[in-house]
N, C-alpha and C positions, 0 to 999 in steps of 0.2 A: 529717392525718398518717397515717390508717390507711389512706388509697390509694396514699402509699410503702411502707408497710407491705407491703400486698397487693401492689405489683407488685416487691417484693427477694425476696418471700417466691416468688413466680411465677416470678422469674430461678433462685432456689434450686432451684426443684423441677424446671427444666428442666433444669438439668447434673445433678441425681440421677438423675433418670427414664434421659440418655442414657449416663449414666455405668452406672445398673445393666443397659442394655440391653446396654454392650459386653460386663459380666460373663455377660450373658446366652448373650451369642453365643461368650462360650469356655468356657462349660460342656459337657460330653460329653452330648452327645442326639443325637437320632437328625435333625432336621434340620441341628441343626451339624455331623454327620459327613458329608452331602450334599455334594458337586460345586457350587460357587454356582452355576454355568451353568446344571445340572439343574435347580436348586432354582430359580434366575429359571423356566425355562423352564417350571416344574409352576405354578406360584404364578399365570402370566400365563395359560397355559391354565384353569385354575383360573377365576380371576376371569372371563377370556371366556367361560367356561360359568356362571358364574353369572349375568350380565347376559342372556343368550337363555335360560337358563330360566324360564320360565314357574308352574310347577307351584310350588303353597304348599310340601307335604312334600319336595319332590326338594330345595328349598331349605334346609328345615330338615336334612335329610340332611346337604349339605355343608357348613352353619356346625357341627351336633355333630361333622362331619368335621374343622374348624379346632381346633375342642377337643380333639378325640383328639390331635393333631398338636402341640399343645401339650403335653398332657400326656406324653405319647411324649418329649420335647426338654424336658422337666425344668423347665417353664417355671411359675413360682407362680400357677396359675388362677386363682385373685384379680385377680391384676395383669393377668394379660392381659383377660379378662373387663370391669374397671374400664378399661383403656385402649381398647377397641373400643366400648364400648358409653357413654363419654362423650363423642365425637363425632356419635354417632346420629343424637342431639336436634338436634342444633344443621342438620344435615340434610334430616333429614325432618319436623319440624314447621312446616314451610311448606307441606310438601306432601303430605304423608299425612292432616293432617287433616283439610282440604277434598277430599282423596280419598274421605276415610270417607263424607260424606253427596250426593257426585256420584256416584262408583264403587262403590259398596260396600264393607264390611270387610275384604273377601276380597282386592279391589286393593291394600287400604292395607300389610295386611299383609304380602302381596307382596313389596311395594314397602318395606317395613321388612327383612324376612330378605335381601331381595337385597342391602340397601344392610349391615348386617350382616356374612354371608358375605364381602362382597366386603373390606372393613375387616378383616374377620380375618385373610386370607389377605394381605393387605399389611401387618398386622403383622408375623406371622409370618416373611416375609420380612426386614423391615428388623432386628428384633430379633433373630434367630437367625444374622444373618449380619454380619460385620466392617465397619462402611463402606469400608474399600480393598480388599477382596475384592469388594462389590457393583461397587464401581465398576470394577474392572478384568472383569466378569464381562458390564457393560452393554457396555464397551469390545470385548470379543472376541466377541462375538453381535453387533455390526456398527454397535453407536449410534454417531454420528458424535463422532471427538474433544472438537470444543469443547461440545458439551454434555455430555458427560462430566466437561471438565475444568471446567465452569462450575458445574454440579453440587456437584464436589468444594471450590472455593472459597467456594460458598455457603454451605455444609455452616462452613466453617471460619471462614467471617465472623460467621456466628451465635454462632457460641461468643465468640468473641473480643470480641464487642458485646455480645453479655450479659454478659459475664463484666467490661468496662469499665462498665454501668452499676451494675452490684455494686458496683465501686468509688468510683464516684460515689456512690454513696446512702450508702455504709459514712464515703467523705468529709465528707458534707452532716451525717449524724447527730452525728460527734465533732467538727463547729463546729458545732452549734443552741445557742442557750441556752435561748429555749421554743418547744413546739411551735409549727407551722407551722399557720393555718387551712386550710380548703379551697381557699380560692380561691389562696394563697400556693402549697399543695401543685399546683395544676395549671397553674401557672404555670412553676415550676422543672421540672414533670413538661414540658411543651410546650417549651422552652429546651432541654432536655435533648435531646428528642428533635431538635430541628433542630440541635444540638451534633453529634449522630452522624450526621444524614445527610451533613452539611459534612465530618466526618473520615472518612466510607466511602468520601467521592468522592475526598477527598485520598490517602487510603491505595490504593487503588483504581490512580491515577496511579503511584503512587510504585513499587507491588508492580510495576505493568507494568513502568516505565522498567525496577527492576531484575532484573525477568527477562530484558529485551532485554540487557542490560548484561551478564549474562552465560549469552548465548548462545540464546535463547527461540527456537527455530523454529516452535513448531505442539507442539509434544510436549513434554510435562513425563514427564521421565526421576527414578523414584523406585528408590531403593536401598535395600531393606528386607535385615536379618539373618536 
């Protein structure tokens, strides 16, 4: 039961985490008062200098540059810090560490600040700016429609799936009479998940028909106040 546990508790913290990034992104700072267009286009220049740099410090330069930029944009240096730097691992310990004794420290490290830098600088991005301001921001810089709008459905299927298995588990808990074993828990955990892939494809169907239904050419027309 504590690997339901662990993954309601994982659903929880993904709507917190994107729910405080919206707050994030309507806070008064100084990248949220940025142009999104500007701000894509600093962020992708950004990060394309970060991967052909070479140089250990010119690296470390522009991740403490990520951090200014945070701190500048009012953003809780804890959290931003705790969300770049908890992907790292997962990263570059396949490959920085057989770096260390084929290449030297000095590659490994490198090869750490670069991978770094470049995480910060597409936090900063997503977090400091609204998802339909990104997306309309990818849209007018020339990205092609459907991956735009494929994007933005993705974006919204996630929610909506997490947010359904929430309610599944929140279901499952108030009929248990006693815990579940392990093997009971990954079972319902494996059903579940072939439950959602069945209703993504149906849903999926159904979203299309009713967009053709009324009126879908290629362009999803939104009407924001």
């Amino acid at each position: 039961m504590k690997f339901l546990e662990r993954s309601i508790k994982g659903a929880l913290n993904f709507f917190k985490d994107a729910v405080f990034s919206e707050e994030i992104a309507r806070t008064p700072g100084f990248l949220q008062s940025l142009d999104p267009r500007l701000k894509m286009l600093f962020f992708i220049s950004a990060i394309v200098l970060t991967c052909f740099t070479k140089n250990f410090w010119h690296l470390v330069i522009l991740y403490f540059m990520s951090v200014a930029l945070a701190l500048l944009s009012r953003i809780d240096i804890l959290f931003f810090i705790k969300r770049v730097w908890f992907f790292i691992p997962i990263f570059t310990l396949f490959i920085a560490i057989p770096a260390v004794f084929t290449q030297g420290i000095l590659t490994a490290a490198i090869f750490v600040m670069r991978v770094a830098a470049s995480v910060s600088f597409a936090v900063l991005l997503t977090i400091t700016t609204r998802h339909n301001l990104l997306f309309k921001a990818l849209r007018s810089l020339g990205v092609p429609n459907i991956f735009v709008q494929t994007l933005d459905m993705a974006l919204r299927y996630i929610f909506l799936f997490v947010k359904v298995f929430e309610e599944m588990h929140i279901g499952l808990k108030s009929r248990l009479v006693k815990a579940f074993n392990k093997k009971s828990a990954r079972e319902w955990i494996s059903s579940r998940i072939g439950f959602l892939f069945q209703r993504s494809v149906k849903m999926s169907e159904d979203v299309y028909m009713a967009m053709i239904a009324r009126g879908y050419t290629g362009e999803i027309k939104k009407y924001e106040k």
